[in-house]
N, C-alpha and C positions, 0 to 999 in steps of 0.2 A: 143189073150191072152188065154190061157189052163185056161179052167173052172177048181176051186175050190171045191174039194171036199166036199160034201155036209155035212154043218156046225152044222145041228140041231142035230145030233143024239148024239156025243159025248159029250152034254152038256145040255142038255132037262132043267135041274134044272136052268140053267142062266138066263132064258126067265122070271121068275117069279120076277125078279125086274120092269119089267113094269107092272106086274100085281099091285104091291105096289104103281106105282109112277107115272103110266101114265093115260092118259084117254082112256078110249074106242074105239074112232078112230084111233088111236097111236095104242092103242093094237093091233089092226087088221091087223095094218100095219107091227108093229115089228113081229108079229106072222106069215105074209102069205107074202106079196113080198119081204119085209125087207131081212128077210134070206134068199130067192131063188137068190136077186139082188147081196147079197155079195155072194155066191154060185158062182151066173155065172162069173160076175164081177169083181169081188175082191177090188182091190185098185182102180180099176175106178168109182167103186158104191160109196166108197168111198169121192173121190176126185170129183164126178160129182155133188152129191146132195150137198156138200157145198160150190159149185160153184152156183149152181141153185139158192140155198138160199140165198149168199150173193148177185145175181140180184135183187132180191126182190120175185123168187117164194118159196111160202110157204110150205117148204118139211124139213120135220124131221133129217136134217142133223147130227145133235147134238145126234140121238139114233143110227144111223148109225152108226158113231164114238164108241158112245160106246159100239154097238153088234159086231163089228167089234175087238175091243180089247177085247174086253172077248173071244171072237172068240183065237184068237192071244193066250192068257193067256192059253187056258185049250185044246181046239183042237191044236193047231198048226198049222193051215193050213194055218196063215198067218203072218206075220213079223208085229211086233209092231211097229218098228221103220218107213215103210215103210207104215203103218194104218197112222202113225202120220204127217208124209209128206203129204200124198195124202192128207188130212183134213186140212192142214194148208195151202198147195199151194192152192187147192181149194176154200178156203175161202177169199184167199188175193186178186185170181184171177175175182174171181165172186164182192167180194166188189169193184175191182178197175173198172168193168163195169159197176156197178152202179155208182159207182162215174159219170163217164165221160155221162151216159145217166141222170144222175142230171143237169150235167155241164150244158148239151146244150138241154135240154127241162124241167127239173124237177121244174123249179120255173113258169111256164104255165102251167103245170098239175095240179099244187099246186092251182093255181090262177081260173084257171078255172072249176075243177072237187071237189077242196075241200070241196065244200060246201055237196057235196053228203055223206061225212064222218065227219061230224058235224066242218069241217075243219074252220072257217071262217076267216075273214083278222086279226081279234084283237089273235084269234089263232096262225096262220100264222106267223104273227111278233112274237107275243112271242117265239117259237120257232125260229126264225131268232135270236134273241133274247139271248137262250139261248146257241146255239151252236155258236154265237161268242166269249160268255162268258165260255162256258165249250166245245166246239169242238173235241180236243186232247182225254178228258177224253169219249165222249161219240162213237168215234173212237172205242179206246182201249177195255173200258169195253162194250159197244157193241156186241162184239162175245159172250160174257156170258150170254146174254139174247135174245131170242129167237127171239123178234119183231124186235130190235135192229140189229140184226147181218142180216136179210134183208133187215132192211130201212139205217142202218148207214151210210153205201159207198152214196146212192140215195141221203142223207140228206146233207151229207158233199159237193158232187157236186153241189146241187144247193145251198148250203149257199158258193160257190165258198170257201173254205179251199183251200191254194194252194198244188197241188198235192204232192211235195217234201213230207210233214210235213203230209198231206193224206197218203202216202203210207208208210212213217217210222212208225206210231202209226197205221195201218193197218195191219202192218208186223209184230209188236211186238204184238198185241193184237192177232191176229189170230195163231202163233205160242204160244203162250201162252195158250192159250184158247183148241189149238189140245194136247200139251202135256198136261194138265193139267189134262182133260178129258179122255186121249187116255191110259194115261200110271196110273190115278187111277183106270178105268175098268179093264186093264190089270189085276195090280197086285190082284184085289178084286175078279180076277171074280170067284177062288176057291171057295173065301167065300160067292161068291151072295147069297146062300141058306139061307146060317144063317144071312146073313144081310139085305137080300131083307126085311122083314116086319119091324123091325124099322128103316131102312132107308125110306121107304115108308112113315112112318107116320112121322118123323122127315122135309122131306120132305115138306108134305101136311101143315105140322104148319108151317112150315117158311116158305112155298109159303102165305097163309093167312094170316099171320103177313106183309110179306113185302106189300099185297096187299091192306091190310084196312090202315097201314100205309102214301101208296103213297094216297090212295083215301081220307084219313084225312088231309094230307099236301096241295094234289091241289085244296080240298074245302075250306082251312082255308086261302090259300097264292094265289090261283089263282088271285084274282082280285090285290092283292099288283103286284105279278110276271106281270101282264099285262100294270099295270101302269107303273113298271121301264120300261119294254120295249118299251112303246110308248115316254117314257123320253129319251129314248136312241137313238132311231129311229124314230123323229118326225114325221108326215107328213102323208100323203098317203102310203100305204104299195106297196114298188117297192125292187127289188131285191139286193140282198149286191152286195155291190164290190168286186172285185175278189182280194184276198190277202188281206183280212179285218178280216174273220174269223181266230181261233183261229188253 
């Protein structure tokens, strides 16, 4: 692949949305390899880290995607349409290896390493739990949350989801999730300037709202959410059946 000409100079001002909206580590990244990987790369840096991520390794795929269209938007040196592919095949591809490395070991990793991540069995089941009750949705919406869009494929295999109904709400979430992202950095990335600083703080309140939000919800409902679950799935905690989940 013919290296990409070098991305950062025709657009210096675009980088300052992550100074609004990221953290420090992030920075560093979007600022020093981030650019040189889309640089050499292109649509492979692209399409490789949201393949990585949706394995389950933890890499910034989601800022890629969007340095990569703003890229697209104001340099030129890369096709939008083909930013948004690479990030959506990437993402379906990598979730659907997690899936299948869920299928056939992820509920024995769960069972015997959980406890190292405050994981335990009353845990365990709940989650069992919930993704037979909500599956489809935590698929889909998934790609939009960052933890999510690396454990979902993992989650879904070992709560055995069968694959069909895995890969159609895989497929629609993750092309979603590339356009959604790929083609609003696009068109915005003229205006990152003037919109990087209340975007940024706009942001940071709605990341804190949703965060004190969930942390109020699973300290007030936790122990209800644990008792349907064990109502639902009596007994010893052992693994779902395969075509049970949602």
């Amino acid at each position: 692949m013919q290296p990409i000409e070098d991305a950062r100079s025709p657009h210096d001002g675009a980088w300052a949305i992550f100074d609004a909206a990221a953290c420090s580590k992030e920075m560093d990244f979007a600022h020093g390899e981030l650019p040189h990987l889309i640089s050499t790369y292109g649509y492979g840096a692209v399409g490789g880290l949201a393949a990585l991520e949706g394995i389950g390794v933890p890499l910034p795929a989601e800022a890629t995607l969007i340095v990569a269209s703003v890229i697209a938007g104001t340099a030129h040196s890369l096709n939008i349409w083909l930013v948004v592919a690479a990030a959506a095949g990437g993402a379906i591809f990598g979730e659907s290896i997690g899936f299948w490395v869920g299928r056939e070991i992820g509920y024995r990793l769960l069972v015997r390493y959980g406890r190292y991540v405050w994981l335990s069995e009353r845990r365990i089941k709940l989650g069992q739990y919930l993704f037979l009750r909500y599956g489809r949705e935590v698929v889909f919406f998934g790609h939009f949350l960052g933890v999510l869009r690396a454990l979902a494929g993992l989650l879904a295999g070992t709560n055995c989801m069968p694959w069909t109904r895995f890969l159609a709400y895989n497929a629609a979430g993750g092309t979603v999730w590339a356009a959604a992202f790929g083609l609003g950095a696009y068109f915005l990335g003229k205006e990152v300037d003037r919109l990087a600083k209340p975007l940024g703080i706009g942001l940071g309140a709605a990341a804190a709202i949703v965060t004190i939000a969930a942390a109020f919800l699973v300290h007030r409902h936790g122990t209800e959410l644990e008792g349907k679950a064990e109502a639902a799935l009596p007994g010893p905690l052992r693994p779902i059946r395969r075509g049970k989940a949602r």
